[in-house]
matplotlib code that plots the C-alpha trace (Angstrom):
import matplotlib.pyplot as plt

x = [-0.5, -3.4, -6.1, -10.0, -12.5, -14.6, -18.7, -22.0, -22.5, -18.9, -18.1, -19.5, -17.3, -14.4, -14.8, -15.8, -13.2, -10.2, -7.3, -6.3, -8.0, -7.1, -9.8, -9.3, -12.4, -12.4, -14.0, -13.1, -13.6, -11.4, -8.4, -6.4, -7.9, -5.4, -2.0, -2.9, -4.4, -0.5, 0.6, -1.4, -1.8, 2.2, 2.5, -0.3, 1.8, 5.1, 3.4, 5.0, 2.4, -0.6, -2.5, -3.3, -6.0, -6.2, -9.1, -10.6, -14.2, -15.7, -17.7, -20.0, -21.2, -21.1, -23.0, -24.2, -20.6, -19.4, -22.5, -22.1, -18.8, -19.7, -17.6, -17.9, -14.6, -12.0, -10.0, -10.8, -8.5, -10.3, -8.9, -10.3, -8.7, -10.4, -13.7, -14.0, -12.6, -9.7, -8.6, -9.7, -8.5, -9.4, -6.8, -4.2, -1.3, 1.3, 3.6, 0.9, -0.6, 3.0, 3.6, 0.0, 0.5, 3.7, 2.7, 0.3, 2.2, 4.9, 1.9]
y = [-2.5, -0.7, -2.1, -2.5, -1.9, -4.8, -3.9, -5.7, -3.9, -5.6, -8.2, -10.7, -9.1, -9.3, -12.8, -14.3, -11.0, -11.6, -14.8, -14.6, -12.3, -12.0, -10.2, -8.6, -8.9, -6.4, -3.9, -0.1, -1.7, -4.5, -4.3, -7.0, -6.2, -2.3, -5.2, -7.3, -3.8, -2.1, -5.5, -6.4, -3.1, -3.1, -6.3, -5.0, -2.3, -4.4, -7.3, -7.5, -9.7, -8.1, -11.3, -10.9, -8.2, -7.4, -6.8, -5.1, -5.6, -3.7, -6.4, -4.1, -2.0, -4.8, -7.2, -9.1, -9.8, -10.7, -13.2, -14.8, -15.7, -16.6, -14.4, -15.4, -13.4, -10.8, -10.1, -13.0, -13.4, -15.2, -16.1, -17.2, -18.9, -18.5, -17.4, -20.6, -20.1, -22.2, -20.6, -19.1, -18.3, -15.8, -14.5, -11.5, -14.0, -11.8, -14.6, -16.7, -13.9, -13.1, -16.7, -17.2, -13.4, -14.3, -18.5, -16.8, -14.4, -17.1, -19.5]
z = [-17.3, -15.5, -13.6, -14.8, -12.6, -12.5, -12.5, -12.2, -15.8, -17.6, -15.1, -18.0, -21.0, -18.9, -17.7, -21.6, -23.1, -21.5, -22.2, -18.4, -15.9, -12.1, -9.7, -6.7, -4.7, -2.0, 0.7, 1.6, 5.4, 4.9, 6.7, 5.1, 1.6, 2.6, 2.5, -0.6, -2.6, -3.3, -3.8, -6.5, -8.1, -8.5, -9.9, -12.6, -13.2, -13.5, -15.9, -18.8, -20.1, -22.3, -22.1, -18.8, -17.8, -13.8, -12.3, -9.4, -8.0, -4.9, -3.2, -1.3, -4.5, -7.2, -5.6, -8.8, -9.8, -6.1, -6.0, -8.9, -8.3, -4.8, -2.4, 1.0, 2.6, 2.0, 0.0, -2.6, -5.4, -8.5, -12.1, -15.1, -18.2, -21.5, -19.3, -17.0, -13.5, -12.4, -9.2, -6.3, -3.3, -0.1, 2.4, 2.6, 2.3, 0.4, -0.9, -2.2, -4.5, -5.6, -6.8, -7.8, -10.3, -11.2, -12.3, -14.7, -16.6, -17.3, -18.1]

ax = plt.figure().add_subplot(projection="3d")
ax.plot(x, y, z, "-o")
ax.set_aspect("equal")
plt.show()
């Protein structure tokens, strides 16, 4: 499964399209957003669940979508279920996004 590229323009259809999205909110300066980026982007790849749409969203040049989800720090992993957010988190902690990807594919 590939990975959408999240805009102020279709942040809204993805959020209210999707049955389970996951969002990587990140920077091109962000030096822990470089260890969490392969990570995610292989487990998007390696999902064997269509249900779930992954996301990414450049916090410097979508500012719309990174404000109304209130980002405050890199990297900043969001989800949404049926378009209402129920988790988010912000930190490069490997393991955590592992478990956190891999609890909502088998959900």
């Amino acid at each position: 499964m590939s990975v959408e590229i999240m805009t102020d323009a279709n942040y809204q259809s993805l959020i209210s399209g999707s049955k389970k999205l996951i969002i990587d909110v990140w920077a091109d300066w962000c030096g822990p957003c470089k260890r969490t980026t392969p990570v995610f982007e292989e487990m998007a790849g390696n999902s064997p669940n269509d249900q779930v749409v992954f996301a990414k969203l450049d916090a410097d040049n979508q500012r719309a979508a990174a404000s109304s989800m209130k980002i405050t720090s890199l990297p900043t992993f969001v989800i949404f279920q049926g378009g209402n957010l129920t988790k988010k988190w912000s930190g490069a902690d490997v393991p955590r996004l592992r478990k956190e990807i891999d609890a909502l594919i088998k959900d």
